[in-house]
N, CA, C and O atoms as a Tripos MOL2 file, in Angstrom:
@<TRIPOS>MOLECULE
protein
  280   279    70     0     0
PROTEIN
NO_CHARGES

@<TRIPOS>ATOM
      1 N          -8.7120    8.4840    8.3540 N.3       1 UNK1
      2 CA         -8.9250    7.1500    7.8430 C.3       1 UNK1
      3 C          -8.3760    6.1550    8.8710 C.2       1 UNK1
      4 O          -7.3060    6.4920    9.3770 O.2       1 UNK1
      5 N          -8.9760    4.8360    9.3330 N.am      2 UNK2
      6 CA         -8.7110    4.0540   10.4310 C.3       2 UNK2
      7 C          -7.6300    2.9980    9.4760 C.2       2 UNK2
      8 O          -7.3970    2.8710    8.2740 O.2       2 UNK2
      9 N          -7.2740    2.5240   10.3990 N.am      3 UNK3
     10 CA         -6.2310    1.3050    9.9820 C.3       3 UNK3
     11 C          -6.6480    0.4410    9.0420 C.2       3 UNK3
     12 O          -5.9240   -0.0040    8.1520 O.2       3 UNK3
     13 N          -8.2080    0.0880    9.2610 N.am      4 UNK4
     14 CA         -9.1340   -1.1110    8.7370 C.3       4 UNK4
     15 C          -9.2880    0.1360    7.2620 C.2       4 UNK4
     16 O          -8.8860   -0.1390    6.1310 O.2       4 UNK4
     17 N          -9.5880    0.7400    7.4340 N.am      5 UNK5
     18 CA        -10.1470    1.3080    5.8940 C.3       5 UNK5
     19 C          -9.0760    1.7040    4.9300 C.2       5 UNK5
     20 O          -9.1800    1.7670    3.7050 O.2       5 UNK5
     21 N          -7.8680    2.0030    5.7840 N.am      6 UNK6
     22 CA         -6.3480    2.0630    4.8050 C.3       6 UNK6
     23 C          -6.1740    0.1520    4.4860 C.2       6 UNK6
     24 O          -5.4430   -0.2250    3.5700 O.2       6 UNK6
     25 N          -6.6850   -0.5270    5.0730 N.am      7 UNK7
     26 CA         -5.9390   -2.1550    4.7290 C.3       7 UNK7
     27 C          -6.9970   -2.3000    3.4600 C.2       7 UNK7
     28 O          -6.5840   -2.6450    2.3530 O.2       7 UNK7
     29 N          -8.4170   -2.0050    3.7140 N.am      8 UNK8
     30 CA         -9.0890   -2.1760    2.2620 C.3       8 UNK8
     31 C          -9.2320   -1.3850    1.2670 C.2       8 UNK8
     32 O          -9.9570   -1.6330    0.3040 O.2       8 UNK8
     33 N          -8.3760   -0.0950    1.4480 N.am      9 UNK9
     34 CA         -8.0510    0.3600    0.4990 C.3       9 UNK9
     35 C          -6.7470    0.1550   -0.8170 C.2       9 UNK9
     36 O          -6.6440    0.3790   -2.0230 O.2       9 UNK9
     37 N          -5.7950   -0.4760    0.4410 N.am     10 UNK10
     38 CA         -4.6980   -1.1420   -0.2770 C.3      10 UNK10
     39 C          -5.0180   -2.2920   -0.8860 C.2      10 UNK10
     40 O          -4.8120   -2.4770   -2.0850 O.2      10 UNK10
     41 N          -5.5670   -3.1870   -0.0740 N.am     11 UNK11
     42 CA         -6.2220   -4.5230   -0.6910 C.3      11 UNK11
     43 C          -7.2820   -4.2850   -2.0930 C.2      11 UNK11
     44 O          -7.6550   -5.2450   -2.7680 O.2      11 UNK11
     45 N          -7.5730   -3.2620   -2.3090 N.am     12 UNK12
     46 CA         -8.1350   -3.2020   -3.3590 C.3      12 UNK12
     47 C          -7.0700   -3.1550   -4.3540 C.2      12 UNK12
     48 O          -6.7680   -4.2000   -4.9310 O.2      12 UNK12
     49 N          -6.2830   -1.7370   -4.7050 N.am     13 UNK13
     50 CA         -5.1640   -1.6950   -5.2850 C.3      13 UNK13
     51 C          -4.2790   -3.4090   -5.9020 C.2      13 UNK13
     52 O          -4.0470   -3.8130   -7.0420 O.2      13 UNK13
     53 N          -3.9770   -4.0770   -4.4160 N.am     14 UNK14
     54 CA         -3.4450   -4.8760   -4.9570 C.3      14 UNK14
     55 C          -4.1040   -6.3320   -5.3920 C.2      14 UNK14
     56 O          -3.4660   -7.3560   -5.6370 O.2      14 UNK14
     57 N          -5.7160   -6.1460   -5.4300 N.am     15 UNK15
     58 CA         -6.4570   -7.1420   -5.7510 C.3      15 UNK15
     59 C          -6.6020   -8.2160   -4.7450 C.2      15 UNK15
     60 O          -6.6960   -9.4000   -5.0690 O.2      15 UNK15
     61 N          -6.6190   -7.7890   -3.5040 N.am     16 UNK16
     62 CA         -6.4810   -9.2610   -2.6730 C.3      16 UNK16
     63 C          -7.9020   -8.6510   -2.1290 C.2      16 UNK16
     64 O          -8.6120   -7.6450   -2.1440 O.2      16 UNK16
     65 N          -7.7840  -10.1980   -1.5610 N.am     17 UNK17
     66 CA         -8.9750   -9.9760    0.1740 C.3      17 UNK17
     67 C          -8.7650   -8.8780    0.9370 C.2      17 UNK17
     68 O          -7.5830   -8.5350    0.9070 O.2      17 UNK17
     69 N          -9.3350   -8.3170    1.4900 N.am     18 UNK18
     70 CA         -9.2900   -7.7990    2.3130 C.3      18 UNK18
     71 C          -8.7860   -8.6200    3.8890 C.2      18 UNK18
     72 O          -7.8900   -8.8410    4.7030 O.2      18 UNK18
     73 N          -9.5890   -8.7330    3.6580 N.am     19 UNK19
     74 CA         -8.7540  -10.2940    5.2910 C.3      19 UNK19
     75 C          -7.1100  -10.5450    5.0380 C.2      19 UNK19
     76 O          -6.2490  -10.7450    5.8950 O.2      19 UNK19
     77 N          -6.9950  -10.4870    3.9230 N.am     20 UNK20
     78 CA         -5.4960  -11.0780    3.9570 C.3      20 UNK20
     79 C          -4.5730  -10.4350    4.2770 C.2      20 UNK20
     80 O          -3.5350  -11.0320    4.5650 O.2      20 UNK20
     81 N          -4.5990   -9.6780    4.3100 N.am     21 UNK21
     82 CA         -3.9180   -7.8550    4.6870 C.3      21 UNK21
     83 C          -3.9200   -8.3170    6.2330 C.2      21 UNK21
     84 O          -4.7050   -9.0950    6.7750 O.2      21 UNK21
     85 N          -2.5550   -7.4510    6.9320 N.am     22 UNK22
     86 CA         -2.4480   -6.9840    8.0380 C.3      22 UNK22
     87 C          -1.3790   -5.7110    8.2420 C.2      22 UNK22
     88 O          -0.8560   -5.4040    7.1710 O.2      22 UNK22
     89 N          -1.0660   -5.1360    9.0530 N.am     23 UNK23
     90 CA         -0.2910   -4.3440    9.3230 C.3      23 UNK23
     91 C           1.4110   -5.1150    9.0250 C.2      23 UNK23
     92 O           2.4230   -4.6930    8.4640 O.2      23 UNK23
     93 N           1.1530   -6.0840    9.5440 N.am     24 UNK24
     94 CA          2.6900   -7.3990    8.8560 C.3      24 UNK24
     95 C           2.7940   -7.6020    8.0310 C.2      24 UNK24
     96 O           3.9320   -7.4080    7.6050 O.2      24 UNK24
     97 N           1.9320   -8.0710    7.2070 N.am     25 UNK25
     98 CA          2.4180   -8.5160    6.0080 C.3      25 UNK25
     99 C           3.0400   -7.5910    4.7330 C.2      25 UNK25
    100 O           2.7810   -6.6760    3.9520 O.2      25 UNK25
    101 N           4.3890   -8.8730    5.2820 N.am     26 UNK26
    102 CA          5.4960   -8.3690    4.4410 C.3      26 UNK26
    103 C           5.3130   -8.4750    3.0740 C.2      26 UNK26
    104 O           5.0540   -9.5670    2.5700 O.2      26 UNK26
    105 N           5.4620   -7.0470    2.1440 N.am     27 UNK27
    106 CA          5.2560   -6.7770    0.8730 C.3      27 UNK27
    107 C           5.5980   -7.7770   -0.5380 C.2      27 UNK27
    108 O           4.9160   -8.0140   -1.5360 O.2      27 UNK27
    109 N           7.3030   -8.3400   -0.0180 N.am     28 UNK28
    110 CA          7.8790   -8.9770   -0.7490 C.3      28 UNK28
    111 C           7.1940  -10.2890   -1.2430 C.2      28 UNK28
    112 O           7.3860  -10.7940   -2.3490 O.2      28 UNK28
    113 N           6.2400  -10.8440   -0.1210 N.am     29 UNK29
    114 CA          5.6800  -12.0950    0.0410 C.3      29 UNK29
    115 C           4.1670  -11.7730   -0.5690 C.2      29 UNK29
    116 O           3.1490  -12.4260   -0.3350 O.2      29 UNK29
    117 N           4.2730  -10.7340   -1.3140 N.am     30 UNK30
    118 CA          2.7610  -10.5830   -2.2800 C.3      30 UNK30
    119 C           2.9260  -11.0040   -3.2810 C.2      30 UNK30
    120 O           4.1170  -10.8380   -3.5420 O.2      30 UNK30
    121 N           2.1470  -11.7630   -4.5250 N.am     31 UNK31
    122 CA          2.9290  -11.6170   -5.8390 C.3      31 UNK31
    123 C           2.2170  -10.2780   -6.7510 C.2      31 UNK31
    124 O           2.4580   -9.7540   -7.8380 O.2      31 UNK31
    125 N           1.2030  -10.0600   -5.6340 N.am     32 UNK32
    126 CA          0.8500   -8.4670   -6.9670 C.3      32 UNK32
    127 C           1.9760   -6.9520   -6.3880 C.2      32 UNK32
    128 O           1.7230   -5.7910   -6.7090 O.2      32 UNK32
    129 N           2.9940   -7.3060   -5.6460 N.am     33 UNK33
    130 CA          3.6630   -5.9620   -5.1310 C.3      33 UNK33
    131 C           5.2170   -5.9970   -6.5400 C.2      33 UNK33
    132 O           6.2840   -6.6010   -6.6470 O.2      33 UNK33
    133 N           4.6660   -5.2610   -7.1200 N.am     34 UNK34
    134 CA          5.6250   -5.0390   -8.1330 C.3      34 UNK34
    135 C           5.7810   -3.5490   -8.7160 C.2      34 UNK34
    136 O           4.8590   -2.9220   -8.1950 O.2      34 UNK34
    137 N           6.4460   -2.7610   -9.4760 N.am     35 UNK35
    138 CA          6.6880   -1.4520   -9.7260 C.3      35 UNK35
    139 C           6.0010   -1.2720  -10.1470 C.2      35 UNK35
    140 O           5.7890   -0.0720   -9.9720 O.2      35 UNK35
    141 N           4.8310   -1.9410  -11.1220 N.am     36 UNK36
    142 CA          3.6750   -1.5880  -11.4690 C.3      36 UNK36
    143 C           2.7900   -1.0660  -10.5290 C.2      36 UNK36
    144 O           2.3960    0.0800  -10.7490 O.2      36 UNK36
    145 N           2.3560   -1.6770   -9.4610 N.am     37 UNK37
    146 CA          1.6620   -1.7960   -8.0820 C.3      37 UNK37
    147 C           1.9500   -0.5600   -7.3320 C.2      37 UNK37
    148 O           1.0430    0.0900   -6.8120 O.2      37 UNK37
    149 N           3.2970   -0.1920   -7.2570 N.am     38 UNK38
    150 CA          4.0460    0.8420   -6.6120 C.3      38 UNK38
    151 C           3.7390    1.9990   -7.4140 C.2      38 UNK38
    152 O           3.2960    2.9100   -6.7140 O.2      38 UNK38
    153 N           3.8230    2.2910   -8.6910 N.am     39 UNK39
    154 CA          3.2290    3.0350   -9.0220 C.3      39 UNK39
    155 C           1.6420    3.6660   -9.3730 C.2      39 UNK39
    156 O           1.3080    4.8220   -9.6330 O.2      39 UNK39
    157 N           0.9400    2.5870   -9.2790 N.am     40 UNK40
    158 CA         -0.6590    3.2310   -9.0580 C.3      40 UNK40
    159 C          -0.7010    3.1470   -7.6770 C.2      40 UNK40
    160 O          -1.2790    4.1520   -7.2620 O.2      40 UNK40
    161 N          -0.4880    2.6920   -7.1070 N.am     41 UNK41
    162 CA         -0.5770    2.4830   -5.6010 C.3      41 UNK41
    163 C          -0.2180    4.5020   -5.1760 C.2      41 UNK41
    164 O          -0.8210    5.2330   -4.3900 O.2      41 UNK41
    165 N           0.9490    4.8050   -6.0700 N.am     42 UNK42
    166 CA          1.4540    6.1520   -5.6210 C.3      42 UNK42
    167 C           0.3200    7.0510   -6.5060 C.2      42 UNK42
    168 O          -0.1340    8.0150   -5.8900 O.2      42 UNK42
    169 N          -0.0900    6.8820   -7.6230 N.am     43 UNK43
    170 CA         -0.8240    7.6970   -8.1160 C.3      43 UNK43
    171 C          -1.9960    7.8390   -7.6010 C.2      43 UNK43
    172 O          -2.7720    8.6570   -8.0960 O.2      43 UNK43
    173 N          -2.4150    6.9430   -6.3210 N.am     44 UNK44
    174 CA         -3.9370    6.8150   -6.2500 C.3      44 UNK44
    175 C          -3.5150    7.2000   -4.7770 C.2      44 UNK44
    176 O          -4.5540    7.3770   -4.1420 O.2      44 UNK44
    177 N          -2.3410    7.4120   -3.9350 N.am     45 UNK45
    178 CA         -2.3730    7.9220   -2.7570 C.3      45 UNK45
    179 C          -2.2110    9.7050   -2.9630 C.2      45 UNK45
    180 O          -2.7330   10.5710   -2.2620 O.2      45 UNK45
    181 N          -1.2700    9.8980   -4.2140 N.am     46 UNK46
    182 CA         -1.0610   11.4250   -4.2870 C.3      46 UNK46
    183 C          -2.8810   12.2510   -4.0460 C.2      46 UNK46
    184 O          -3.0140   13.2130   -3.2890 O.2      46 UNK46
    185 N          -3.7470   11.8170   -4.6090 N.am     47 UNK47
    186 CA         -5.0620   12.4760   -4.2370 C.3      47 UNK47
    187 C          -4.9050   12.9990   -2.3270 C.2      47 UNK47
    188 O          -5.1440   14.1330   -1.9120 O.2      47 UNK47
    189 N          -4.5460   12.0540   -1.6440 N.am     48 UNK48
    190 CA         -4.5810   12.2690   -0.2990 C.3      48 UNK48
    191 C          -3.3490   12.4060    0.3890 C.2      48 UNK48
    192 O          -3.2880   12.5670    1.6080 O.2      48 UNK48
    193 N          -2.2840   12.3400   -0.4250 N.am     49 UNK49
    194 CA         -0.7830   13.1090    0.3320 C.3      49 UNK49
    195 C           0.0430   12.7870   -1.1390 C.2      49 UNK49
    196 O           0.5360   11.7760   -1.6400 O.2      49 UNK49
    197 N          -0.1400   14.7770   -1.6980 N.am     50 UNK50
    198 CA          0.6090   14.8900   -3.0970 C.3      50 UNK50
    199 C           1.8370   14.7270   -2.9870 C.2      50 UNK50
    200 O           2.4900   14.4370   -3.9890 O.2      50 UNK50
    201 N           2.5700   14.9040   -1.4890 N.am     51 UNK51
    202 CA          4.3280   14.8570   -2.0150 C.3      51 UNK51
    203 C           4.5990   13.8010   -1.8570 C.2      51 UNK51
    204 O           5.7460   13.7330   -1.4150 O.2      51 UNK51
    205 N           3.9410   12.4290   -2.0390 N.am     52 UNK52
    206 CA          4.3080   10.7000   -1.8640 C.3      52 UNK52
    207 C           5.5330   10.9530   -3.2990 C.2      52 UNK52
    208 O           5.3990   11.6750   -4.2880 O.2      52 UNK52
    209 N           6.3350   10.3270   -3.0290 N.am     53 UNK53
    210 CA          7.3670    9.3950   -4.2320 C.3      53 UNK53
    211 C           7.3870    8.2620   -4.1320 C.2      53 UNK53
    212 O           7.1990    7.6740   -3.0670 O.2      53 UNK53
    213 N           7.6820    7.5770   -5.5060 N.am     54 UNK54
    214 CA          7.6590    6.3340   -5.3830 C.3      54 UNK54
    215 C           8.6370    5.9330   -4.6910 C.2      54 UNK54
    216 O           8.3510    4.9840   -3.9610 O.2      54 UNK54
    217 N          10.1110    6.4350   -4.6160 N.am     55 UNK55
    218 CA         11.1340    5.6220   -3.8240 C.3      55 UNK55
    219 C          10.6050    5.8950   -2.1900 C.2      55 UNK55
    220 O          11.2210    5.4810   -1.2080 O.2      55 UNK55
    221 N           9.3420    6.6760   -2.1420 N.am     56 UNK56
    222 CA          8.6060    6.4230   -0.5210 C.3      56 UNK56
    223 C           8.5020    4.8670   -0.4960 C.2      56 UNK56
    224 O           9.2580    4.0880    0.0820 O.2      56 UNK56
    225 N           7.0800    4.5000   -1.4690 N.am     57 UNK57
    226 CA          6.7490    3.5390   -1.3260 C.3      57 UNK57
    227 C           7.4580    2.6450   -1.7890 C.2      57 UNK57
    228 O           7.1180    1.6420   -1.1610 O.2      57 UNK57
    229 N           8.3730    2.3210   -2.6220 N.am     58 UNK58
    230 CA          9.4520    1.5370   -2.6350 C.3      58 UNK58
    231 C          10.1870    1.2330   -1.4330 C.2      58 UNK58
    232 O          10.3750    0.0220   -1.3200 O.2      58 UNK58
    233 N          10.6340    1.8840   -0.5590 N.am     59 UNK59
    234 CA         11.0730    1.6970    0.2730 C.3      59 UNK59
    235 C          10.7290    0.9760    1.1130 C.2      59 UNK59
    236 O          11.6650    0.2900    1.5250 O.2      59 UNK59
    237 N           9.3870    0.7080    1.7990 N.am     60 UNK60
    238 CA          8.5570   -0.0850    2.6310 C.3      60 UNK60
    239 C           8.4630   -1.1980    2.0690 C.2      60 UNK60
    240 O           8.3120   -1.5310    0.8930 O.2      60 UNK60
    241 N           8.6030   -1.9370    3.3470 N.am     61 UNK61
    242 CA          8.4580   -3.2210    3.7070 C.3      61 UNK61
    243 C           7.1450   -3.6580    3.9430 C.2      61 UNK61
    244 O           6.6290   -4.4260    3.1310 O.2      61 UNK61
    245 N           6.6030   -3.3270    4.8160 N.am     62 UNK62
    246 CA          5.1710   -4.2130    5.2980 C.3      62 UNK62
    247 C           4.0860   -3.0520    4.7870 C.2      62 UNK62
    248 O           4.2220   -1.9740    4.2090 O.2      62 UNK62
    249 N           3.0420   -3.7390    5.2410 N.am     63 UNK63
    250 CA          1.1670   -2.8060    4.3980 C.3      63 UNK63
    251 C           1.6430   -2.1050    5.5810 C.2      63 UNK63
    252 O           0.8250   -1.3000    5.1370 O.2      63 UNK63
    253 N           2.1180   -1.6110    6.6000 N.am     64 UNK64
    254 CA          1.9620   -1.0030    8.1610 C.3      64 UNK64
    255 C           2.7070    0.0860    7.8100 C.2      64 UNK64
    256 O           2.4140    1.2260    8.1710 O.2      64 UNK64
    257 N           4.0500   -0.2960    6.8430 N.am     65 UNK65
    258 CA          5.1210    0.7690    6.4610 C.3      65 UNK65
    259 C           3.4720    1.6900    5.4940 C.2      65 UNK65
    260 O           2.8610    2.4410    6.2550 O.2      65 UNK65
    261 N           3.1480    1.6430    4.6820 N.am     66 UNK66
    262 CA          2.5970    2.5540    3.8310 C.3      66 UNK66
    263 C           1.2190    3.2520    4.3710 C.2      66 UNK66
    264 O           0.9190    4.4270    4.1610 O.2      66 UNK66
    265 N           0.3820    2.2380    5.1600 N.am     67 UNK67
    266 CA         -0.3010    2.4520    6.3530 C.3      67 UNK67
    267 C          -0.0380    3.9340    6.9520 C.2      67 UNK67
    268 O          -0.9090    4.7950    7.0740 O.2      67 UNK67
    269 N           1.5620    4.0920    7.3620 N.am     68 UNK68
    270 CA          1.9250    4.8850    8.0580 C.3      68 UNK68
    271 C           2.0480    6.2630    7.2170 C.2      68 UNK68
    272 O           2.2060    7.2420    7.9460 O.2      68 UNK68
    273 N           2.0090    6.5360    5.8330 N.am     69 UNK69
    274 CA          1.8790    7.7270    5.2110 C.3      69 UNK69
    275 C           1.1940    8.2150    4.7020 C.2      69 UNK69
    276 O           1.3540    9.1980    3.9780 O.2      69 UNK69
    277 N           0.0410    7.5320    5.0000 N.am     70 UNK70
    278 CA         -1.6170    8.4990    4.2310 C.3      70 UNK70
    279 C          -1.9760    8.2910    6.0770 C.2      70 UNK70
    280 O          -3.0320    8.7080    6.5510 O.2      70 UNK70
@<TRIPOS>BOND
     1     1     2 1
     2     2     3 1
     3     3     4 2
     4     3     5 am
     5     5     6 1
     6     6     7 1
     7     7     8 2
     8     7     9 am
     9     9    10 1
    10    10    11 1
    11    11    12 2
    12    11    13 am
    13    13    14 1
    14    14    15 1
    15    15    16 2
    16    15    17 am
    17    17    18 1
    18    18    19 1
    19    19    20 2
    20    19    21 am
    21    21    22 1
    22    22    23 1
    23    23    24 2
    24    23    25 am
    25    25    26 1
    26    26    27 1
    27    27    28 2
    28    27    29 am
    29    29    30 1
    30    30    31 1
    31    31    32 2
    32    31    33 am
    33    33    34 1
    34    34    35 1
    35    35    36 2
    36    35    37 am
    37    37    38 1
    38    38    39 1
    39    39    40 2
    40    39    41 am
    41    41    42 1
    42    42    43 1
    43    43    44 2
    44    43    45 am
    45    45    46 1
    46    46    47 1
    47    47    48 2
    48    47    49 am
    49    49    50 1
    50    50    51 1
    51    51    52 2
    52    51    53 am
    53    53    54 1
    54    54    55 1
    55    55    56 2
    56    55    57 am
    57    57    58 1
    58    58    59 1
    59    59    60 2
    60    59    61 am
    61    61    62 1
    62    62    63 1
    63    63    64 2
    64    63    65 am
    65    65    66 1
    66    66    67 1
    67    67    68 2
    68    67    69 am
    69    69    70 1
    70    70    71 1
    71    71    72 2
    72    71    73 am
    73    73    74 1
    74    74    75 1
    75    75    76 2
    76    75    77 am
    77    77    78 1
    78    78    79 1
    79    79    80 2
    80    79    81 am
    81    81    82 1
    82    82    83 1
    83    83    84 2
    84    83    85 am
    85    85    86 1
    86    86    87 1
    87    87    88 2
    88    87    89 am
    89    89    90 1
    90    90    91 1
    91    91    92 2
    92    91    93 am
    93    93    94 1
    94    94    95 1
    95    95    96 2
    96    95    97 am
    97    97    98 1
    98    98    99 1
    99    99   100 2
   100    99   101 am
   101   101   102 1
   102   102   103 1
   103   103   104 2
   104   103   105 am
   105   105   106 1
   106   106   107 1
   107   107   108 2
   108   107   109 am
   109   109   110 1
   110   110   111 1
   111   111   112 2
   112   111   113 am
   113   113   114 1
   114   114   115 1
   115   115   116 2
   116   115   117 am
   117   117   118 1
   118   118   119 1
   119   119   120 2
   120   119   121 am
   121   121   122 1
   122   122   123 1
   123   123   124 2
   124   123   125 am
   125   125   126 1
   126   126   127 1
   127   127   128 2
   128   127   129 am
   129   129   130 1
   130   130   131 1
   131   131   132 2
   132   131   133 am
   133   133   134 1
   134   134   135 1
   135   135   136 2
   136   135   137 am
   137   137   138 1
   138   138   139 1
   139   139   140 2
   140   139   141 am
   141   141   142 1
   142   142   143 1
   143   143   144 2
   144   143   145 am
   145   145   146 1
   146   146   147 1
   147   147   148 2
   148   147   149 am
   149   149   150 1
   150   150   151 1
   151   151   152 2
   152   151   153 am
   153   153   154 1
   154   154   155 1
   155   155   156 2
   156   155   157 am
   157   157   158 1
   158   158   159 1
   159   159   160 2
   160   159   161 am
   161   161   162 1
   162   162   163 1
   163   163   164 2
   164   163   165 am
   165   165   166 1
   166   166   167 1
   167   167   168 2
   168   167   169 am
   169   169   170 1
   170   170   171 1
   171   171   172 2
   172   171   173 am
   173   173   174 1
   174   174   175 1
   175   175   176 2
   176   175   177 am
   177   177   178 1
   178   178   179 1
   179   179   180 2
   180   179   181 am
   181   181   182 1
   182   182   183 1
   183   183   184 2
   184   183   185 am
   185   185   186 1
   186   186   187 1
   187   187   188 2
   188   187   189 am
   189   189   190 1
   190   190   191 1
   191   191   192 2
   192   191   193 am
   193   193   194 1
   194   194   195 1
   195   195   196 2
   196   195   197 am
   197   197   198 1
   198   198   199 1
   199   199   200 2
   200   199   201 am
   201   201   202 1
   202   202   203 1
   203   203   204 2
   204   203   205 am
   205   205   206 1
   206   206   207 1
   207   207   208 2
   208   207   209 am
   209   209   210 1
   210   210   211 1
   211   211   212 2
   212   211   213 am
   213   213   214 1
   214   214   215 1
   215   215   216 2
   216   215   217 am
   217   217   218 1
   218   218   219 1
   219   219   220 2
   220   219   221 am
   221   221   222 1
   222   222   223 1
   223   223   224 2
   224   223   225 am
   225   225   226 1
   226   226   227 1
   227   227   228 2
   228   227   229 am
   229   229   230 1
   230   230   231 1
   231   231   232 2
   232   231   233 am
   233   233   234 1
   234   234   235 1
   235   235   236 2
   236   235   237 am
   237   237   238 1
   238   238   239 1
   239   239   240 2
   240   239   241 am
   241   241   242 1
   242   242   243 1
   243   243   244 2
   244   243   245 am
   245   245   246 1
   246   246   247 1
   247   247   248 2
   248   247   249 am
   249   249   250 1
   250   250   251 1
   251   251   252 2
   252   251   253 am
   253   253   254 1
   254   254   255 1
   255   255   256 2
   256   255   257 am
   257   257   258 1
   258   258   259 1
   259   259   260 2
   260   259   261 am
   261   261   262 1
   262   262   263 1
   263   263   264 2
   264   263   265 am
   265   265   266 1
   266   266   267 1
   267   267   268 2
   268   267   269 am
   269   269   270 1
   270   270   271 1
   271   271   272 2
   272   271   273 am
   273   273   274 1
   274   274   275 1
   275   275   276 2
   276   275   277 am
   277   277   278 1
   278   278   279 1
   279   279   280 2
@<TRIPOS>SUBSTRUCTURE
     1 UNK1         2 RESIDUE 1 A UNK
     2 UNK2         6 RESIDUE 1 A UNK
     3 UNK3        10 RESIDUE 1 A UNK
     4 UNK4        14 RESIDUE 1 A UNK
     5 UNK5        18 RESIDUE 1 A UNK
     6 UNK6        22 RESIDUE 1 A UNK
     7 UNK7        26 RESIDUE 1 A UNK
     8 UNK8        30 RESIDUE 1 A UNK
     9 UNK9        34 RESIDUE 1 A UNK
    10 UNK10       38 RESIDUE 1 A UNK
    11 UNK11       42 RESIDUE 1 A UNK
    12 UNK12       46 RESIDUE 1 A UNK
    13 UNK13       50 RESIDUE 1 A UNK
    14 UNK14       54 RESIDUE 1 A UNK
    15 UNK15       58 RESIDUE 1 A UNK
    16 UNK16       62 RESIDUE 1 A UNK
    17 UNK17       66 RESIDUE 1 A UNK
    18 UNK18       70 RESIDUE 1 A UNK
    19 UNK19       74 RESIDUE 1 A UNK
    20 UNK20       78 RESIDUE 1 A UNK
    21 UNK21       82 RESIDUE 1 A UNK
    22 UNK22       86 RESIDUE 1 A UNK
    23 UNK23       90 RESIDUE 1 A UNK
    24 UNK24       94 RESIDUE 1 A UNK
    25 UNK25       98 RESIDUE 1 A UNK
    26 UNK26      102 RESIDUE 1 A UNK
    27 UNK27      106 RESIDUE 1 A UNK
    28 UNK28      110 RESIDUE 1 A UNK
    29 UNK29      114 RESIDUE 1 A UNK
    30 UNK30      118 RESIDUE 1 A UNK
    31 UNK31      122 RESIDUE 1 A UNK
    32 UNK32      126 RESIDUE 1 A UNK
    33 UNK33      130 RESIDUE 1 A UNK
    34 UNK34      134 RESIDUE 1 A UNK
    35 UNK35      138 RESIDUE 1 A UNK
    36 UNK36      142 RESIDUE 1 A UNK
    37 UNK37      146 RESIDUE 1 A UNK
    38 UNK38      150 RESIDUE 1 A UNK
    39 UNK39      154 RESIDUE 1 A UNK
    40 UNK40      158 RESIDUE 1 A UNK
    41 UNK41      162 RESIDUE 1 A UNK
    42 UNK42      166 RESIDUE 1 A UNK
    43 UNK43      170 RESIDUE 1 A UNK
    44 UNK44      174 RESIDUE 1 A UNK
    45 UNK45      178 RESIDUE 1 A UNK
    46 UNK46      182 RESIDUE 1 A UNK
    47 UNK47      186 RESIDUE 1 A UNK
    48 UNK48      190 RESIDUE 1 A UNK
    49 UNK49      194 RESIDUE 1 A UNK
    50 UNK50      198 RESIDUE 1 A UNK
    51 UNK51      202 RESIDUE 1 A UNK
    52 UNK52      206 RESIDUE 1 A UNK
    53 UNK53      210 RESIDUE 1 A UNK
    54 UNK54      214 RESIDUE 1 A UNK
    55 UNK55      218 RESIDUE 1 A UNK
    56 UNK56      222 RESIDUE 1 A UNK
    57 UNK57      226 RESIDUE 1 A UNK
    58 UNK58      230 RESIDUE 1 A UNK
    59 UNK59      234 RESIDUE 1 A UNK
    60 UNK60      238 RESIDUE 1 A UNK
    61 UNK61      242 RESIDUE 1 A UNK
    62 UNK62      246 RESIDUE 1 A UNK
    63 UNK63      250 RESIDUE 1 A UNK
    64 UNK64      254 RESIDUE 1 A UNK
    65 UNK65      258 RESIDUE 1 A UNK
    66 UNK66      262 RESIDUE 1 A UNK
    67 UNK67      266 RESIDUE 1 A UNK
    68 UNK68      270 RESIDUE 1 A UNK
    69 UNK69      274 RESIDUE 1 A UNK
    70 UNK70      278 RESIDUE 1 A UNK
């Protein structure tokens, strides 16, 4: 999966544009990145890497941090 097709895959998840997404943008500065988010976000990556935890994706900071584990 390329960079561009992990950003519109997340951007779906979190309901944005696609454009608005970058490898930077910092998570905190979303208003849909919340534990809700974190958790389908994890249920819908386990299909393509089952040992994700949420305190993975909790942990990350930017779309580039989560980018980096599928």
């Amino acid at each position: 999966m390329t960079t561009k097709e992990k950003l519109v895959f997340i951007s779906k998840l979190l309901e944005v544009k696609p454009d608005t997404l970058s490898e930077e943008t910092e998570l905190n500065a979303l208003r849909a990145w919340d534990s809700l988010t974190i958790l389908n976000l994890q249920i819908e990556l386990t299909a393509i890497r089952p040992d994700l935890q949420f305190d993975d994706l909790y942990s990350c900071n930017t779309i580039g941090d989560i980018c980096k584990m599928f």
